[in-house]
Structures are given as structure tokens and as C-alpha cells.
N, C-alpha and C positions, 0 to 999 in steps of 0.2 A: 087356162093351163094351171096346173098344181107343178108351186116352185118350191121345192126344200129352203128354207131358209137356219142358217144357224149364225153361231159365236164360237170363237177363242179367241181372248185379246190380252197378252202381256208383252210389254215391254220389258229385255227382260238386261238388267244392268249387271255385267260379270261381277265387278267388283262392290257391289253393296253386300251391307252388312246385316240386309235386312231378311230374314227368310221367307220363304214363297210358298203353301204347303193349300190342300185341299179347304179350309178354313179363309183363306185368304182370298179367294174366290164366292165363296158362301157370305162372306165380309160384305161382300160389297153388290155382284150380279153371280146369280146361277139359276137362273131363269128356265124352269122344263117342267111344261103340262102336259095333261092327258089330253088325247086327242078329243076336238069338236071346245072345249075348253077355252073364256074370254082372255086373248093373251094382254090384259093390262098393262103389264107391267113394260111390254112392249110398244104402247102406244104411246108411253112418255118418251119426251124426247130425247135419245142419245146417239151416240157414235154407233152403238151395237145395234141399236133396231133400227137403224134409215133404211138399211135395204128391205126389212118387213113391210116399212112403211110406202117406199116406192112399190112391192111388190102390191100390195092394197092398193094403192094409187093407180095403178096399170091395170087394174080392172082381174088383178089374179089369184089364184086360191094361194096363200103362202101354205105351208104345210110345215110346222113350226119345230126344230129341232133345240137342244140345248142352248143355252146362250148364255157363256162361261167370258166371265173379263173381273180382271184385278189391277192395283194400283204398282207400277215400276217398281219392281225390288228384285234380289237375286232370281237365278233358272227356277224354274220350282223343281221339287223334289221328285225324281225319277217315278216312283209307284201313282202318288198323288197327276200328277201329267198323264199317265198311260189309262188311269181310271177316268179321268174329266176327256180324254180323247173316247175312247170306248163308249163311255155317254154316247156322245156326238155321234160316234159312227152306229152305236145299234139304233139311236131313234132316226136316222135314214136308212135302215136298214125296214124298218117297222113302217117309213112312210111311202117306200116302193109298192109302187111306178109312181116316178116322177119324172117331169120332162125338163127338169133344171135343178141343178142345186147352185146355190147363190150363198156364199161364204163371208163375213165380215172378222180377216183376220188381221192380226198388225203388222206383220211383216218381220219381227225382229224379236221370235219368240222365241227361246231356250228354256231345255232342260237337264235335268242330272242325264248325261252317255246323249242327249240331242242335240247337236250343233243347227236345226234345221228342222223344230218343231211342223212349220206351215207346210214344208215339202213334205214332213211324215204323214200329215195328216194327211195332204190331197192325193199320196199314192193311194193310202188307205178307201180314200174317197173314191178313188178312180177304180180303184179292183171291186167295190160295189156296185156301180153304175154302169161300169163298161165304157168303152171307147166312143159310141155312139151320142152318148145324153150330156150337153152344155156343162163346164163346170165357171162359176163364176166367183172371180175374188174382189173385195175393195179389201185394198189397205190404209194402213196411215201413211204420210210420205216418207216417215224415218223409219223406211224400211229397207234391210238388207235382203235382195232377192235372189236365190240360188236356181242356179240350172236346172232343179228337179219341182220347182214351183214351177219353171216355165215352161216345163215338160208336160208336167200334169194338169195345169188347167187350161180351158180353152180361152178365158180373157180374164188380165188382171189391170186394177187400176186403182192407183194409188190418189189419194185427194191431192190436191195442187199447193192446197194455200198453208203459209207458216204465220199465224195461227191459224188450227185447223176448221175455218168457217164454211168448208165447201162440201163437206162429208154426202148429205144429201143431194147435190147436184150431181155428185159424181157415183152416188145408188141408182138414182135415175137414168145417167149414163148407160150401166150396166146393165141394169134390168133390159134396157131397150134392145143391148146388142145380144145379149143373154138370149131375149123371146124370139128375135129375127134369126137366131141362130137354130134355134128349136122350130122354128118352122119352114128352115131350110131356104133364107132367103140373105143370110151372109153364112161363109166362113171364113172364121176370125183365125187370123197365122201371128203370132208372135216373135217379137226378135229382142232382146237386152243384152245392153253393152255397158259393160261393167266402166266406171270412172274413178281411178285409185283416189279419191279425195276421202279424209274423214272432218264431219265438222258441224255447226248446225248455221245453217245459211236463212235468212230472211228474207222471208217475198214480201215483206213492205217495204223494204228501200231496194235502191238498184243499188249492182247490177244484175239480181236475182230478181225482183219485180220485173223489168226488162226481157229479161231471161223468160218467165212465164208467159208474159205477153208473145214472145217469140214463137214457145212453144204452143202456147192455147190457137197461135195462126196458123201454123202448121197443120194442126189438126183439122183445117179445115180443107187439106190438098186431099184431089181427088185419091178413092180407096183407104185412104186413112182413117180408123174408126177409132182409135185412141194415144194418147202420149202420157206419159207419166215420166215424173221425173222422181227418181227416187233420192233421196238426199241421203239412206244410209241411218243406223244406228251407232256412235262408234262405241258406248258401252256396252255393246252384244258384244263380246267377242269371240268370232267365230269367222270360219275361214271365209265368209259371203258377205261378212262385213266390209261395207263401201257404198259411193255413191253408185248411180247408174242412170241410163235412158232404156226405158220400155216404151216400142213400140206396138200398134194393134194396128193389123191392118185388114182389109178383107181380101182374102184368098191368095196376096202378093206377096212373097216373102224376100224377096229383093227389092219393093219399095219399103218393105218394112226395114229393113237392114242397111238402106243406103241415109235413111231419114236417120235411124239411132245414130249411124257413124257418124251425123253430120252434127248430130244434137249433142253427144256425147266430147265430140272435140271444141266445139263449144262452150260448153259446162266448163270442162277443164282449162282452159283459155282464159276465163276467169277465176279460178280457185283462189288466187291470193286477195283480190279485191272482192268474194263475196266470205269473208269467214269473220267473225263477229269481233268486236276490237273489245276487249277485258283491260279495268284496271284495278288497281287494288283499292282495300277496304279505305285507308287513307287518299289517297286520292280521290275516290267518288263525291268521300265526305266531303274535302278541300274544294271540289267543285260546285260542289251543291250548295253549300253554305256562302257561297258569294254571288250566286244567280240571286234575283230580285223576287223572279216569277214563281209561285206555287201552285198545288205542290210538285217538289224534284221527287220523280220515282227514281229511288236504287234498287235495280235488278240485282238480287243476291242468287246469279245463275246458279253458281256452283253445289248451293245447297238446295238443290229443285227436285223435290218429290218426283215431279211430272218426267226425272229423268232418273228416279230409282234412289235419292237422296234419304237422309234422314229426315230431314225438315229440320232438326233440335243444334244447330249449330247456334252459337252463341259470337261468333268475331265481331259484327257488325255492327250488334246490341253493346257488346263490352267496351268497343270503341266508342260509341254515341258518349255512353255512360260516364264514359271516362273525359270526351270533352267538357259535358256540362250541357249538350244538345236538350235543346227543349220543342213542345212544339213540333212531336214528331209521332209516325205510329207506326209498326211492324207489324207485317202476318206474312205468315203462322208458325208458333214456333211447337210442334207435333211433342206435349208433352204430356199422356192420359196420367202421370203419378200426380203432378204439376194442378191440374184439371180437380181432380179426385179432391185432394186439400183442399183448392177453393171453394168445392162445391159446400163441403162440411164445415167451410169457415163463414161463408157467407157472402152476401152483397155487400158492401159497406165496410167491412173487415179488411184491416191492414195486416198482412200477417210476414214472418221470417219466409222466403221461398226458394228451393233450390233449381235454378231455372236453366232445362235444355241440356245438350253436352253428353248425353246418357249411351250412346253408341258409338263412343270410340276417337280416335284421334281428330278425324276427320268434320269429328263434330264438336271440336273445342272442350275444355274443359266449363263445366257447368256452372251459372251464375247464382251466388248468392245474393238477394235484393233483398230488400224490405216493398213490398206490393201494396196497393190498393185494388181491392176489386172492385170493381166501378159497374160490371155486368155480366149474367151468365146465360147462357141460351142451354136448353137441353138437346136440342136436336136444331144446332144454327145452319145453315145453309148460305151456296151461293151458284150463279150461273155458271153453268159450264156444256159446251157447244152447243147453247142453244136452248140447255131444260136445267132445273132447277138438281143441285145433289149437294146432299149432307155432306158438313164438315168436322159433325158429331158433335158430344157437348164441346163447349168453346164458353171459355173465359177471356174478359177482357179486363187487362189488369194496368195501372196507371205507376210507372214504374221510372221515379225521380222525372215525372214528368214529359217521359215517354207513354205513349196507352201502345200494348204490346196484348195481339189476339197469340190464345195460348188454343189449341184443340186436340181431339182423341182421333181423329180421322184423316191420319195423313196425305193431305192433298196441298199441290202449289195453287197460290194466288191466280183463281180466272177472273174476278167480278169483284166491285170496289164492295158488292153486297156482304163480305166477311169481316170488312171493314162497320160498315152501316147497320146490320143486325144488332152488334154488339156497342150500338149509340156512340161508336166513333165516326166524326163526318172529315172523310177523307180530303174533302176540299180547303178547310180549313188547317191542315196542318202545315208548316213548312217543308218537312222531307216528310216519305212514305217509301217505307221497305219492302218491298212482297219477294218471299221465298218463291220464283218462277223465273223460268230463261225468255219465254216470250207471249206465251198464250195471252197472258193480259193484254197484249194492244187491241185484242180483241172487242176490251170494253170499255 
């Protein structure tokens, strides 16, 4: 069978500082060939092409649409949005008849006048295709899901796991209910039940790993063909912002709707014991520096790209500094002016450096050091869900005895690899900082 496959993926943070614009997509993935054309780019491994790769895998023709995704920063800008959607919709427009389209959207995407980019897009989708032809979504799980996304497609399904390791299990999923649906052997009924919680919850520790387990059994009660638990963006803000249970069921919409009730009061039951405990910058340190064992990771959630941050805040680094903290390393702190000088200064060159702080209050006031550059990579890299992606040039600079990874390519810490490229060995330091809320327990 010939399955449309596409992208749109932004996470989109109301309150950052950072702009969002057609460029910022080009940056990073905007993936769209001529037809019969080898889709490479899609055979590497990421979030955006598992469901190509399942559709491959299932023995079916994909038929390959745009495939648009950028890194967490403000809505993008109103013109730039409506042209990267038009993309989308004229090259399935171009690859009609098809007997599926399959969608890898994130769930929690804004723009300038869009509260509810994924439901724009799937009307759009739907008034192409008609009522008849399968539409399939995976999302990420930090997605807020609105009543016109669960109007418009026929099954949607959000990956399970916080970090996101299950992306491709859960393409697979899809595709399968996707093809049995196109060959008229289920139909998939949806029900979601909104859960007023905002927050980001962890499926490695209970009682949200628990929780998963619950749900992932459930799924296996007769007519039940999918569950998702949406855990919510809460920096989207917009009126669908929240957690939620999404059910799929086949053909039954009263066992779909009695399982969300049951999943969804549940969820809530626990709100206070699954939302993540924060302390401050002092305190981390105070904790850290008396454990024996190394090295202590400090999650420096708040300034997490991966959730539309700057990456260039400086509190954590000016505290260490100001103790005397030795024996320690930070990544990444997203500074290309920062970059640019060491490049021209050299390996080996100690020079004056204005370090991070460059976007606003939020991101501290910026630090003045005296640097060593110890290494530079032109195009450094590290893992992330699975396949390898640039974190641009990146310096690594040794800074009163802190080694602190500096880079052009704002992304949170996935892989100790951003560490290791730049011949810092993460193992031996005693604390280690990564700008990221969780993804790294990944690695």
C-alpha cells in the first residue's frame, strides 16, 4: 500500500526569548524530495523519520512528504508557519491516491493567531483526503491534545517513555493499526479525557513508571488498540494545555471512554507525588560536594533548550566559581560569539572571555573569565534518540579549573558524547552539569 508519510515538529515555549522563523527549520531538518528520489536523510535515525522507517519495515511504499522540525523556541512566526504547512499539504496533495497518511507531529505546536497548529494542520489534511482514507499521528508525550486533533484523525499516539526511548515502537504500533484500518479489518474510535495537571513527570521512578506499567496492561484488554498518556506541555500556552488519557479502541466508544475515565482519575490521584522535586543552585552544590561517589549530575532543568531555553545562563557556573569548585565539567553553555573568538584564538590560548548571559534576565548576567582552550571540534556531535546530531562547533574551554563545553547549536545535554568529543572524560570529574531536564538518563 502507498502511505503518505510527513513532519512538523516544534515544541513551541510561549515565553522564550528565542525567535522561531522559516530559517530555524532549514537550521536544522526540512527534508523534501522529488519523487522516485533516495530519501537518505530519512534513513538516519530520528524522531521525525521512525514512522518512514516502520512504513519500510511493513513491507510499504512510503510516499514521502515534507519533513519540517526545529529546536524548542517561541510560536514561529505567523507567514513562515502557514508556508512550512502548505509545503506539507501540497506535496500530499501531489502524492494522491493514497490509502494512508501517517503524521509525526509533536503535539504542542504554536504559532503567531495558532493556538492549535496539529488540529490546523489535520483539518487541512482531512478536507484532502476525505472521510474515507486512515489518518495517522504519533506524537511526543509532552503533548497538549485538543478536541479538533481528536476529531480529525483516525488514531493518534503519543510515545510512553520520559526519556523519549520508545519513539519507534510506538511508529510501529501505528503503522499496524493505520494498515488494518485501510484494509477494513478495525475501526479505530477515539475518546480523551482531559487531566487539569501541569508539569513534567518521570517514567523512571514511580509512581509514574508504575503508572505506565498500569497503562501499557491495560492495553492489552480486549478491543483496546491503544493508550497514551499525555503528560501536557505547560510552556505551550494555550487553552489545550494539560495533561490527559487518550484512548483507541476498536469500533467501541464506550469501552474507549470508560478505560480513559478510569486512567485519567488515576493520573490525577497521583499529581502531587509524581511532579519533580527542584532545589536551588546552592543547595544542589551543598549536596553534591559531600556525596563521596562520582560523578554527582546537576540537572540545570530550568535552563533546558530541550524545553525552549536559552542554554547561555550562567547561575550554576558563577556559583561553582565563586566556591573554588575544582574538578568539575558543564555542557552546554549555547554561546556562537563566545565560539567564534576561541576559534580565531586557538587551541592552547588562554584568552579574556565574555561567557553566556546574552538573552536577558533569565539568563543571568554574563561571565567574565580568563579561559583556557583545551579543544575545538568544527562540527562536534552527540546521541540523541538513538542517531548521532550535531551540536555545531563547540569549544571546550578549562575555566579556573572547571572544563566547561561552549557550542553554536543549541541543544540540551542527550549523551556524555558532548562531553568526550571535546577530550573531557566525564567519569572522572567530581560534579557534572548538563543544561537538560531529563533526556539524559537515557545514556
Amino acid at each position: 500500500m502507498r502511505f503518505f508519510c510527513a513532519a512538523l515538529v516544534h515544541e513551541s515555549n510561549s515565553f522564550s526569548p528565542l525567535p522561531t522563523n522559516m530559517d530555524s527549520y532549514k537550521d536544522e531538518m526540512f527534508v523534501r524530495s522529488a519523487p522516485g528520489e533516495k530519501y537518505a536523510d530519512l534513513e538516519e535515525i530520528s524522531a521525525e523519520s521512525c514512522i518512514y522507517q516502520a512504513v519500510v519495515a511493513a513491507g510499504h511504499t512510503p510516499v514521502v512528504g515534507l519533513h519540517a522540525a526545529t529546536s524548542p523556541s517561541a510560536p514561529t512566526c505567523r507567514k513562515d508557519y502557514e508556508v512550512i504547512r502548505n509545503t506539507l499539504l501540497a506535496d500530499l496533495k501531489a502524492a494522491m491516491p493514497v490509502e494512508a497518511v501517517l503524521l509525526f507531529l509533536h503535539g504542542a505546536q504554536l504559532a503567531e493567531g495558532f493556538f492549535d497548529c496539529e488540529g490546523d494542520l489535520l483539518k487541512h489534511v482531512r478536507t484532502i483526503v476525505g472521510k474515507d482514507i486512515p489518518i495517522g499521528v504519533e506524537l511526543d508525550l509532552h503533548c497538549n491534545i485538543s478536541e479538533v486533533m481528536v476529531r480529525q484523525a483516525d488514531v493518534m499516539i503519543a510515545c510512553k517513555e520520559y526519556p523519549h526511548i520508545d519513539f519507534m515502537e510506538r511508529a510501529v504500533e501505528l503503522v499496524f493499526i493505520v494498515e488494518q484500518t485501510a484494509l477494513g479489518f478495525l475501526t479505530p474510535t477515539m475518546e480523551f479525557r482531559k487531566v487539569p495537571m501541569l508539569g513534567f513527570f518521570h517514567t523512571t521512578k514511580n509512581p509514574m513508571r508504575s503508572f505506565v506499567d498500569r497503562v501499557v496492561a491495560a492495553e492489552r484488554s480486549e478491543g483496546v488498540l491503544s493508550i497514551s498518556i499525555a503528560h501536557g506541555f505547560p510552556h505551550s500556552d494555550s487553552p489545550d494545555t494539560c495533561a490527559g488519557i487518550l484512548v483507541v479502541a476498536n469500533k467501541n466508544e464506550q469501552t474507549a471512554g470508560k478505560l480513559a475515565d478510569r486512567l485519567a482519575k488515576e493520573l490525577f490521584a497521583i499529581r502531587e507525588s509524581v511532579a519533580g522535586s527542584h532545589v536551588s543552585v546552592e543547595e544542589a552544590l551543598d549536596q553534591a560536594l559531600v556525596l563521596q561517589d562520582h560523578p554527582i549530575v546537576i540537572a540545570d532543568t530550568t535552563d533546558n533548550p530541550g524545553g525552549g531555553a536559552a542554554g547561555d545562563s550562567t547561575f550554576i557556573l558563577r556559583e561553582m566559581l565563586a566556591r573554588g569548585i575544582q574538578d568539575a565539567a558543564l555542557a552546554m553553555i549555547w554561546d556562537p560569539v563566545a565560539v567564534q573568538l576561541c576559534r580565531k584564538a586557538g587551541v592552547g590560548a588562554t584568552l579574556q572571555l565574555r561567557l553566556g548571559g546574552k538573552l536577558g534576565p533569565l539568563s543571568g548576567n554574563p561571565l567574565d573569565v580568563s579561559a583556557q582552550i583545551t579543544a575545538y571540534e568544527q562540527n562536534a556531535s552527540q546521541i540523541m534518540f538513538g542517531g548521532a546530531t550535531s551540536i555545531g562547533e563547540a569549544v571546550a574551554l578549562d575555566v579556573d579549573g572547571i572544563s566547561v563545553v561552549v557550542n553554536t547549536a543549541r541543544q540540551q545535554v542527550h549523551h556524555p558524547a558532548c562531553f568526550i568529543e571535546l577530550g573531557i572524560n566525564p567519569h572522572k570529574a567530581k560534579i557534572l552539569v548538563v543544561k537538560s531536564a531529563q533526556h539524559f538518563h537515557a545514556a
